[in-house]
N, C-alpha and C positions, 0 to 999 in steps of 0.2 A: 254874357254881354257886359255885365258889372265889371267883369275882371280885364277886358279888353278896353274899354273906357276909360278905367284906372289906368294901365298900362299907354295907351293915347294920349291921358293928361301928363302921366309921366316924361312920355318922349317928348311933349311940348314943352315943358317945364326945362326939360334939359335943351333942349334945342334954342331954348332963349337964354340960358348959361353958355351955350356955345356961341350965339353969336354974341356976350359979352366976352368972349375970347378964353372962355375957362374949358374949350373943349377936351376931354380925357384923350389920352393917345395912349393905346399898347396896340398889339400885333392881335388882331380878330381875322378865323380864318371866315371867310364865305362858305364857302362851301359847306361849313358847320352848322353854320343860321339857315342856310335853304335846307336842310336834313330837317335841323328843327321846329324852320315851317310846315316843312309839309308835314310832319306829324299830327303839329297841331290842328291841320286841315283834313286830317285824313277820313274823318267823320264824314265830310262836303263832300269830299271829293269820290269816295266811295259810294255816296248816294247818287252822285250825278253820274255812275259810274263811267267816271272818266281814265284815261289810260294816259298815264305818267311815267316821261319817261326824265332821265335826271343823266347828264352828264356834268360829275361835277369835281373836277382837279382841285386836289387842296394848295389854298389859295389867300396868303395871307395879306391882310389889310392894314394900316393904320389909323386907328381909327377911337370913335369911343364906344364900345361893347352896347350899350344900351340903346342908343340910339343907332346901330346900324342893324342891329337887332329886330328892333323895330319898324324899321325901313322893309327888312328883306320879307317880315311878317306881311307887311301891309301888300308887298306886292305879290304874293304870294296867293295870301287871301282874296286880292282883288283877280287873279287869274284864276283860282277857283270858282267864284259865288260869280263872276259874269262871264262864264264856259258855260256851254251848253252840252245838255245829258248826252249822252255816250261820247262826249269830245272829248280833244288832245288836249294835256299839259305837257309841253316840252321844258325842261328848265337846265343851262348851262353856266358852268363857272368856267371859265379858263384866264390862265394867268397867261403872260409873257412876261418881257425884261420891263417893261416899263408899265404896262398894265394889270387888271385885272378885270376880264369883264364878265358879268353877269348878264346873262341873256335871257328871260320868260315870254315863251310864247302860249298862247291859247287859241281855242278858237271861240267863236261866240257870233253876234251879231256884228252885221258889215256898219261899219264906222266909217261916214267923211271924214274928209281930211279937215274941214273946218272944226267937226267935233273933236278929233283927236286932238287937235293945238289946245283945245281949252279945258282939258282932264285933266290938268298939273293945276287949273286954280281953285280957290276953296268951294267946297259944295255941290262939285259938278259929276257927274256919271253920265256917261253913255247916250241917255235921254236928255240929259242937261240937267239944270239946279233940279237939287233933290229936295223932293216934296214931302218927306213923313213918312215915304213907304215903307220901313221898318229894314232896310237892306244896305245900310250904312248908313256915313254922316258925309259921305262924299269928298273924305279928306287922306283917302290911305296916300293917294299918289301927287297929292301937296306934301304931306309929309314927307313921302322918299324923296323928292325933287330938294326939299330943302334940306336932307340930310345929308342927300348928296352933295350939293352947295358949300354943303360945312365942309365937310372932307374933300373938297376939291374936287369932286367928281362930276361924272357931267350924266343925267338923266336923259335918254330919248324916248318917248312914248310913238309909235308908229302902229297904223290900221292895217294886218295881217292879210296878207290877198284868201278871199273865200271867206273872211271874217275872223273878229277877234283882235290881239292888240299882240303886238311886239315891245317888250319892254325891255332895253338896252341901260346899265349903271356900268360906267366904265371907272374905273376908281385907279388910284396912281399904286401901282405895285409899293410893297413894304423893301428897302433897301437890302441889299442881298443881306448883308450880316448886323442884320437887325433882331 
């Protein structure tokens, strides 16, 4: 918990070097960081024995390694810890000429459409403002939204029909001879 908090203050920290314009650019593949997360989740996700499936094209970004890093963590983590036991993780990268998108779908509890608009603002989960219950701090998916913001990307969060949440990062492909 310590080491993921540290890492949260980090991507904030940077995220507000980003938007004084200092943001890093080199070439981060996606499809590298969803590997990575799911590692780190593998723990969650094997207790909830959930069934993961992962297509994911290598898929290069511009971007700043840390903070997209952290983006793909948080959304990653946030499709694990609100799935429910024996559900699906589905998680896709695919590139074209002019995109790259990343696609995590879960299933979990059925979401209005009123509560899904309001997941992207600080503090909020599923149930709404988060109250102390020990199960985040209700900012994984403010965070992505605003790292995608940085990197020109555009964040869709959508309620998965039968439950769960569609999460769509469509990010501007890396220039062919880059």
């Amino acid at each position: 918990m310590n080491r993921r908090n540290r890492e949260t203050v980090e991507a904030l920290l940077a995220l507000a070097d980003a938007d004084g314009g200092q943001l890093r650019r080199e070439l981060v593949r996606v499809d590298e960081l969803v590997h990575d997360a799911l590692l780190m989740e593998r723990s969650a996700s094997d207790g909830l024995g959930l069934t993961v499936e992962v297509a994911a094209t290598p898929a290069p970004v511009p971007g700043d390694p840390a903070l997209l890093r952290q983006a793909v963590a948080n959304l990653v983590q946030n499709a694990v810890r609100h799935n429910e036991r024996d559900g699906h993780l589905r998680i896709m990268v695919e590139p074209s000429s002019a995109h790259v998108v990343l696609r995590i779908e879960n299933t979990g509890a059925s979401l209005s459409e009123d509560v899904v608009a309001t997941l992207t603002e600080p503090f909020v989960r599923g149930q709404g403002r988060v109250a102390g219950s020990g199960k985040g701090h209700g900012l994984g998916l403010t965070l992505a939204r605003s790292v995608a913001e940085a990197h020109h990307a555009r964040l869709i969060v959508q309620a998965r029909d039968g439950g769960g949440l569609v999460v769509e990062v469509r990010f501007r492909a890396a220039p062919e001879n880059s």
